[in-house]
C-alpha positions as CSV (number, residue, x, y, z in Angstrom):
1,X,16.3,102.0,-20.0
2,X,17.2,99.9,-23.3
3,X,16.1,96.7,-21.6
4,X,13.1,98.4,-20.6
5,X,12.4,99.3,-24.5
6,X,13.2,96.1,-25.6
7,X,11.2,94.3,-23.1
8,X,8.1,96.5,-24.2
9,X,9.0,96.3,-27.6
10,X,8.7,92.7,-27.3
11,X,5.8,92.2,-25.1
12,X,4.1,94.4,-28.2
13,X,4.5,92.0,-30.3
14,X,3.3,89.0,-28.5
15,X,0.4,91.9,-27.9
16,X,-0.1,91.9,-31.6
17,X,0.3,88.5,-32.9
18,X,-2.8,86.1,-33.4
19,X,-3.3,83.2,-31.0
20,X,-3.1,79.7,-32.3
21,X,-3.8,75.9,-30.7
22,X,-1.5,75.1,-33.4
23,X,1.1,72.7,-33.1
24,X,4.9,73.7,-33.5
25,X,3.9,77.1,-33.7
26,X,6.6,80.1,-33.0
27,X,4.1,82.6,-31.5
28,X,5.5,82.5,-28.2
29,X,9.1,83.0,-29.4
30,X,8.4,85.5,-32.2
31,X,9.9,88.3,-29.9
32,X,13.7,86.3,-29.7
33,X,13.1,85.2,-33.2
34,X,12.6,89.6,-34.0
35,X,16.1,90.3,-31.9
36,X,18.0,87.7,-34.1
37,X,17.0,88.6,-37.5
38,X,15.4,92.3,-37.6
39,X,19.1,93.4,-38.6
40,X,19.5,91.6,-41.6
41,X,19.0,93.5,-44.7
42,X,16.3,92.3,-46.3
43,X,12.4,93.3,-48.1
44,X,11.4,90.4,-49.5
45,X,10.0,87.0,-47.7
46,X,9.5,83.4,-48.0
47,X,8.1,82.0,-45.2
48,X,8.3,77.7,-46.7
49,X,6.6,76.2,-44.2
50,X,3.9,79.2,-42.9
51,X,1.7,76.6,-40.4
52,X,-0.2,79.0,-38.1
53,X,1.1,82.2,-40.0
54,X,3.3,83.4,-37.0
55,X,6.3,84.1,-38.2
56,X,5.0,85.5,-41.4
57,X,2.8,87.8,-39.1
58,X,5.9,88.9,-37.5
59,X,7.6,89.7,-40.8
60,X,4.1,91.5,-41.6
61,X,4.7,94.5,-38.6
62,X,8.0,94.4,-39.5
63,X,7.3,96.1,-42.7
64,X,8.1,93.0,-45.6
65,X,6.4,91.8,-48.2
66,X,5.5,88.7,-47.5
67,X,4.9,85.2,-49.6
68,X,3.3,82.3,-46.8
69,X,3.5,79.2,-48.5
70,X,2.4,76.5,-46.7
71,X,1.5,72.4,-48.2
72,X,-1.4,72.0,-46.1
73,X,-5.0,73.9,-47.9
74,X,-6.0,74.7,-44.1
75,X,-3.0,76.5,-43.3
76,X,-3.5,78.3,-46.8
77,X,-6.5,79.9,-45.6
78,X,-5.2,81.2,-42.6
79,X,-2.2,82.8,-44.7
80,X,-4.8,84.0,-46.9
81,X,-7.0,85.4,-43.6
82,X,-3.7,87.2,-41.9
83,X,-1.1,87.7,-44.1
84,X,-2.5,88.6,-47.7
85,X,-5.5,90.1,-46.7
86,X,-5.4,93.5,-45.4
87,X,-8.8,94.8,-45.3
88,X,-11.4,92.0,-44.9
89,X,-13.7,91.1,-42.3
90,X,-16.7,89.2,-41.3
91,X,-19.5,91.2,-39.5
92,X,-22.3,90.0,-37.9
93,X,-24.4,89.6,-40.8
94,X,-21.3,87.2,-41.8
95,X,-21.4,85.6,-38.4
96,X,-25.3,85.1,-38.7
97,X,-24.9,83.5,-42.2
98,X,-22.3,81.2,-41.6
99,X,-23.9,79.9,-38.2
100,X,-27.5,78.8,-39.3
101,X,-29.1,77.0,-41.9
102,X,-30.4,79.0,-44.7
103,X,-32.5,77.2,-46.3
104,X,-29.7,74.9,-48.7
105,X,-30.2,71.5,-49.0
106,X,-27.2,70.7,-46.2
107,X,-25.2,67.6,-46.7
108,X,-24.4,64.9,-43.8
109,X,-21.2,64.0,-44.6
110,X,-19.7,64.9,-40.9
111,X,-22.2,63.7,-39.3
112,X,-22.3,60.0,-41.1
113,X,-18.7,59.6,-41.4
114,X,-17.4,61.0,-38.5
115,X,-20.2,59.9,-35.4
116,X,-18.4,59.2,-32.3
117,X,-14.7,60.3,-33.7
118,X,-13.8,63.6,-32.9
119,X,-17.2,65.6,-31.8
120,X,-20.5,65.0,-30.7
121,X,-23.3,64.4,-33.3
122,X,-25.2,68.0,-32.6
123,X,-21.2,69.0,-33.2
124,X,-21.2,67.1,-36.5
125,X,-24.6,68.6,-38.1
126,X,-23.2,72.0,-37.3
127,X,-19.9,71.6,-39.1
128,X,-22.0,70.2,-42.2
129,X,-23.7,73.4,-41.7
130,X,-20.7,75.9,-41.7
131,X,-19.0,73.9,-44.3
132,X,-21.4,74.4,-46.4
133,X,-22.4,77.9,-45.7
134,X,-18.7,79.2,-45.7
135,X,-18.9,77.8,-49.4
136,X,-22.1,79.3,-50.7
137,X,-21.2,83.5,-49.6
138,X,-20.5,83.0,-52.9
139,X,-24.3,84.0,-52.9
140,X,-23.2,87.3,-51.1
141,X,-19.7,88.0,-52.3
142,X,-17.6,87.9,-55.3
143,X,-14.5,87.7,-56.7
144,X,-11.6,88.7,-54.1
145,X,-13.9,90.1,-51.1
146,X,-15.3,86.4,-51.1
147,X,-12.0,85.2,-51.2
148,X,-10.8,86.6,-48.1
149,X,-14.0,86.5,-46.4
150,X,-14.2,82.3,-47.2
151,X,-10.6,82.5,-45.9
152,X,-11.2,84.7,-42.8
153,X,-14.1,82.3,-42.0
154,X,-12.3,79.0,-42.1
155,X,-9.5,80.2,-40.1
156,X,-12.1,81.3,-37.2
157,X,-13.5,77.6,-37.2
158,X,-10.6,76.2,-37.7
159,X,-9.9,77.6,-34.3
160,X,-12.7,76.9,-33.1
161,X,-12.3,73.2,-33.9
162,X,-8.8,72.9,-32.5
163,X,-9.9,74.2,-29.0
164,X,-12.8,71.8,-28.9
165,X,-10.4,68.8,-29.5
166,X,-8.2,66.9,-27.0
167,X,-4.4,68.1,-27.5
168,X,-6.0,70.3,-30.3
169,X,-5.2,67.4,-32.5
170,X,-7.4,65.3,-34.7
171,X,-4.6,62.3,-34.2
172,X,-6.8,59.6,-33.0
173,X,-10.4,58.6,-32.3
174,X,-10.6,60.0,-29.2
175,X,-13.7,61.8,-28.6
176,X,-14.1,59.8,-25.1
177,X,-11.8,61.7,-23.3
178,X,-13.2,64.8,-23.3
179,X,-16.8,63.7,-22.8
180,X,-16.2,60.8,-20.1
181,X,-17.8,61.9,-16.9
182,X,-15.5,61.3,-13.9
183,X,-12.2,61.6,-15.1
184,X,-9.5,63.2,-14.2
185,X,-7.5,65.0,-17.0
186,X,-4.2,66.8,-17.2
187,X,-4.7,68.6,-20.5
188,X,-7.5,70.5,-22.2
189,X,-10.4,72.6,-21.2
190,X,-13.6,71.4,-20.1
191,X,-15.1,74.8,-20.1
192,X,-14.0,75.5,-23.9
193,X,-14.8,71.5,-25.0
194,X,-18.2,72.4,-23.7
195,X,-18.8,76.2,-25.0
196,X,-20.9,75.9,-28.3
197,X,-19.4,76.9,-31.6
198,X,-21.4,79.5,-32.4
199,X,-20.2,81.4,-29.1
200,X,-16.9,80.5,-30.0
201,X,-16.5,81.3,-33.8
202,X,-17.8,85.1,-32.8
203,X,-14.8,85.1,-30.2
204,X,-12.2,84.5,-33.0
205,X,-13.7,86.4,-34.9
206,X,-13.3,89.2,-32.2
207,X,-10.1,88.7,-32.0
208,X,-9.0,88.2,-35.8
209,X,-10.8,91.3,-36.7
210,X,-8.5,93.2,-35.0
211,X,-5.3,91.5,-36.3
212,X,-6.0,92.9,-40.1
213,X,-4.1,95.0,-41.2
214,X,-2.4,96.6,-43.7
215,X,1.7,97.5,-43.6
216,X,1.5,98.9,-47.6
217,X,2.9,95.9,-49.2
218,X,1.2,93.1,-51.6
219,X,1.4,90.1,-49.6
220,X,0.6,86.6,-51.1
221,X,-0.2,83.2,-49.7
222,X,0.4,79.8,-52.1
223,X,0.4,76.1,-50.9
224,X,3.2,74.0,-52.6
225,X,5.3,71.3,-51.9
226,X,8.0,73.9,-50.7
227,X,11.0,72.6,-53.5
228,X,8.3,73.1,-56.1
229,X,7.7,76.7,-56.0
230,X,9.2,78.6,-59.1
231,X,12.3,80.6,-58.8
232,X,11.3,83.8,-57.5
233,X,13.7,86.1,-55.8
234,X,13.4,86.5,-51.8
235,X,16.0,88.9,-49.9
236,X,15.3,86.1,-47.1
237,X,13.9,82.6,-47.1
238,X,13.0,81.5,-43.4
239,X,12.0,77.7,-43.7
240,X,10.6,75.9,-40.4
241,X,10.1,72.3,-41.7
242,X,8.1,69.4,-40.0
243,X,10.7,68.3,-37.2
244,X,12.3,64.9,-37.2
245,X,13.1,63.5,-33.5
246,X,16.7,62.2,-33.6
247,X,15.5,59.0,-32.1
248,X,13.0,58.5,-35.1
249,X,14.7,60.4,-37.6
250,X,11.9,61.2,-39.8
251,X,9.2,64.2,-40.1
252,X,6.6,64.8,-37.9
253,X,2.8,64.5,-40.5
254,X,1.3,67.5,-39.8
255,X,-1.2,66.3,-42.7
256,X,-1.8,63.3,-40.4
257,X,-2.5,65.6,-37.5
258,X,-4.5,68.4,-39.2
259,X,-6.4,66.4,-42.0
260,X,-10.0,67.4,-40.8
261,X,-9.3,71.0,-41.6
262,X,-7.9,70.2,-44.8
263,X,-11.1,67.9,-45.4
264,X,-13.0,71.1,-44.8
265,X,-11.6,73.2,-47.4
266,X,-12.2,70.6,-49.6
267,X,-15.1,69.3,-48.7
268,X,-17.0,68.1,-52.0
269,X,-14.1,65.6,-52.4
270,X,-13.4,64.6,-48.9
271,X,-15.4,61.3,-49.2
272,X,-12.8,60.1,-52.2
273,X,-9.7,61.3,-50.4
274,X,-10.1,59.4,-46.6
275,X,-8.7,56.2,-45.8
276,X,-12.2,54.0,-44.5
277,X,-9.4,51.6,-42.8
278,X,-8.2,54.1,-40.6
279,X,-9.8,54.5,-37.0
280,X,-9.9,58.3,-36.8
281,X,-11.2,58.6,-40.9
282,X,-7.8,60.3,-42.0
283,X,-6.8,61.4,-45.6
284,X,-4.6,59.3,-47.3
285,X,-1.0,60.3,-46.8
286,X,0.2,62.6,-49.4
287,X,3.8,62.3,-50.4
288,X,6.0,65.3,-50.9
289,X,9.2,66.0,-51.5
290,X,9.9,66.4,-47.4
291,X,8.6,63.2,-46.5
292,X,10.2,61.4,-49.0
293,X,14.3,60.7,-49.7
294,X,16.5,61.3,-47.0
295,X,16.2,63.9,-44.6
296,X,19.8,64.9,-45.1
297,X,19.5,65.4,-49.0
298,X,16.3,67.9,-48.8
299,X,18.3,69.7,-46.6
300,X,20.9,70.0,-48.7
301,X,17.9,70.5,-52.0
302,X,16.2,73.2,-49.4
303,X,19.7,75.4,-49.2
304,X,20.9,75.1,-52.7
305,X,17.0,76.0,-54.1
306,X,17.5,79.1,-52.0
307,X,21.2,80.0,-52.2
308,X,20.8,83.7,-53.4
309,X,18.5,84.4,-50.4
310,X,19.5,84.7,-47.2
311,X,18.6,81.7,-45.5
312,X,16.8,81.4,-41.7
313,X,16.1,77.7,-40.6
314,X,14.4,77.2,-37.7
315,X,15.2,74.3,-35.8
316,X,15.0,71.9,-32.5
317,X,17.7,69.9,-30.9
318,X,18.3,67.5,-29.9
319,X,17.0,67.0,-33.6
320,X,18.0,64.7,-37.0
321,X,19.8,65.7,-38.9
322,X,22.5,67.4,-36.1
323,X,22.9,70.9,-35.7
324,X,26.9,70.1,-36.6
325,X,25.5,68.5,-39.8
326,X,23.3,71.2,-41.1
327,X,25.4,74.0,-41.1
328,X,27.7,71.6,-42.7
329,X,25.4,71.4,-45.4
330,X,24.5,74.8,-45.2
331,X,28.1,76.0,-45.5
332,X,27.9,74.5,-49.0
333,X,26.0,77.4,-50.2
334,X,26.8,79.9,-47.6
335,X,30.2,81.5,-46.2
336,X,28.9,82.8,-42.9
337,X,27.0,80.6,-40.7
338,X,25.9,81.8,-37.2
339,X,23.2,79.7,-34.7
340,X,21.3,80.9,-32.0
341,X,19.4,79.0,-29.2
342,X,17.0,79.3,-27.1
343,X,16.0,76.7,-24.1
344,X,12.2,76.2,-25.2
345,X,9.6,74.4,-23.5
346,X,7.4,72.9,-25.4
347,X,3.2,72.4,-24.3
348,X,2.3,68.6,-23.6
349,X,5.5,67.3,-23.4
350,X,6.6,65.2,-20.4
351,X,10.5,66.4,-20.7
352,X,9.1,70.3,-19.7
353,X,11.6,71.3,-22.1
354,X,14.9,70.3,-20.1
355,X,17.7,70.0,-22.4
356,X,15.4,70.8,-25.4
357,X,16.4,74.5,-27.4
358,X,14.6,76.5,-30.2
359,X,17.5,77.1,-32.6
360,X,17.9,79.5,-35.4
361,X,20.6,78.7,-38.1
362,X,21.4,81.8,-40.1
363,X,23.2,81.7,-43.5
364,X,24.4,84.7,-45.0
């Protein structure tokens, strides 16, 4: 009867949780990642590297107040959409608005810069469109209902773009491969590459609508280089950094991966921020503190930062540094170090996830 309960209780909250095309994301562990930490004693949340919102969704239905901080502006706005916003939607009206031209004087810069790299030109003069209009409800909203709805709003296309994109990446110029006639593919759906974004922002928008909510707290999302955020005071700090392949040994970009949406947000100073050398138009690469220095120091700068919260690091192995080494480091800071794993298989990858594990490295 128990494992019956749990399984339910656990299928619930897969129920519950917002789908994402987002890379690294935890959504389809969130119910082991629940058993290993729902008895710890904590309120209070960091979530340092939010992504897709997941996790901090999870800490959301579990009742804590929640801070999402994540580097990337695109990930912002979903934070903003799920986690600190517990009221606002978009209705049709919205929808309408956001999908059309209404009579602005609508900018090309998609469509000139980006023909032939990641969607169709039809594909490109919408996005200009939506860019644009998600920028001017200002003309129907203000002050923190705009907020949200902007937010709500680029998170639905955002989605929307992902699905439409080979690997739901924006990694290479690669447009070809899902518009080549003839070709066999192992990865992606032609259906969904082909279904029109209008049809497909009003099916996130479905769905997303129903994921607000509010559990009573004040929730708040920030984007900062994670060892630049003021001391604040967290019960529990969970951090889920870029992962570094112990054969490469450093960070995965996710800024190289998810620049488009990012140019989105900030769309009036795209043109000044891309790299014209690059193949697939990409913003320049932003240094932070996590791509810079040694892996094994930030580490060690991550724990001692948060050393008066209980600290959750979410990990892969085979990874760099070694598990061995961070609780090492983690010790440091902490006197009671426990790890759990999970054998993970991860979307895409031609190792199916054979000797690869989701580990979580717990620091009291």
């Amino acid at each position: 009867m128990l494992d019956k309960q749990k399984t339910e209780e656990q299928l619930d909250i897969l129920h519950k949780a917002p789908t994402t095309r987002y890379q690294g994301s935890k959504r389809s562990i969130l119910p082991w990642i629940y058993e290993n930490l729902k008895s710890l004693p904590f309120e209070t949340v960091l979530d340092g590297f939010g992504g897709t919102g997941s996790v901090s969704y999870l800490f959301k239905l579990m009742n804590k107040t929640v801070t999402f901080n994540d580097i990337l502006p695109s990930n912002r706005m979903t934070g903003i959409a799920l986690i600190e916003n517990d009221s606002v939607t978009l209705d049709e009206d919205d929808l309408e608005f956001i999908s059309h031209r209404n009579g602005f004087k609508y900018p090309s810069f998609i469509e000139d810069t980006f023909k032939g790299v990641y969607y169709t030109s039809e594909e490109n003069k919408l996005l200009d469109v939506m860019a644009l209009n998600i920028r001017m409800l200002s003309e129907k909203y203000k002050g923190d209902i705009l907020g949200k709805k902007q937010a709500v709003a680029y998170h639905i296309l955002f989605q929307a773009c992902l699905c439409k994109r080979p690997f739901n990446l924006f990694h290479r110029k690669n447009l070809s491969l899902r518009i080549a006639r003839g070709v066999e593919r192992s990865f992606g759906n032609k259906k969904t590459w082909n279904t029109n974004f209008g049809k497909l922002i009003k099916r996130f928008n479905k769905e997303v609508s129903g994921k607000v909510f509010s559990n009573g707290s004040k929730h708040e999302a920030i984007s900062h280089d994670i060892l630049d955020i003021k001391d604040r005071e967290f019960d529990l700090v969970y951090l889920d950094p870029p992962y570094a392949r112990a054969d490469e040994k450093m960070p995965k970009d996710y800024h190289e991966l998810y620049h488009f949406l990012d140019g989105m947000v900030n769309y009036d100073n795209w043109a000044e921020n891309i790299d014209l050398n690059t193949k697939n138009k990409r913003l320049f690469k932003q240094k932070n503190h996590w791509n810079e220095g040694k892996i094994e120091e930030n580490f060690d700068a991550l724990f001692k930062k948060f050393k008066d919260s209980i600290i959750v690091l979410s990990y892969g192995e085979p990874g760099y540094p070694s598990i061995y080494k961070i609780k090492k480091l983690l010790l440091k800071y902490k006197s009671k170090v426990r790890i759990a794993k999970k054998e993970y298989k991860y979307r895409l990858n031609h190792r199916n996830g054979h000797g690869l594990y989701e580990v979580l490295i717990i620091g009291e």
